[in-house]
C-alpha angles and dihedrals in degrees: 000000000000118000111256105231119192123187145175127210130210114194134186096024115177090233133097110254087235097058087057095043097056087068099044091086079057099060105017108115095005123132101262090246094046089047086053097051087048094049096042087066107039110107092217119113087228092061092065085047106045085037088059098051088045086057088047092054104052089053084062090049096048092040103037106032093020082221112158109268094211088067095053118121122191105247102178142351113197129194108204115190108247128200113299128220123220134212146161140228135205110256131171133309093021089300116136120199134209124250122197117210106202125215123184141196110245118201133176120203114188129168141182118270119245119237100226 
């Protein structure tokens, strides 16, 4: 019997890849209620977002594979890099640099934990 695996994806999302990655070691593995409690508290930008696309995975979990939401363990959250939008900005001495704003992919895999 294969794992049933269910995800959602955020793309696009207006935060550096890095940002979101430095809070994965906090969730991975974790119980999805436990995860959210720890995400819920947490003061970075990237909490609020990877917290919200949880959410949004266990309601595909609970609509789509009807699985028990309180089994679900969070297998994997992944950071992709997105597109990113340059600018520039006025410097010194008539220069202009460039600024890179960052976006990322954020995706949630959670699965059901196994009774063994």
């Amino acid at each position: 019997m294969s794992e049933i695996e269910v995800k959602a994806v955020l793309r696009y999302s207006r935060i550096s890849p890095q940002k979101v990655r430095k809070l994965v070691d906090a969730v991975k593995g974790e119980p999805v209620e436990k995860a959210l409690d720890t995400l819920k508290f947490m003061p970075q930008k990237a909490a609020g977002i990877v917290e919200k696309v949880m959410r949004s995975a266990v309601a595909n979990a609970d609509s789509q594979y009807s699985l028990d939401v309180d089994n679900l363990v969070v297998r994997n959250v992944l950071a992709d890099p997105g597109p990113t939008l340059k600018r520039f900005r006025a410097r010194a001495r008539g220069r202009g640099t460039r600024i890179l704003k960052r976006t990322s992919h954020i995706t949630v895999i959670l699965t059901e934990q196994t009774a063994s």
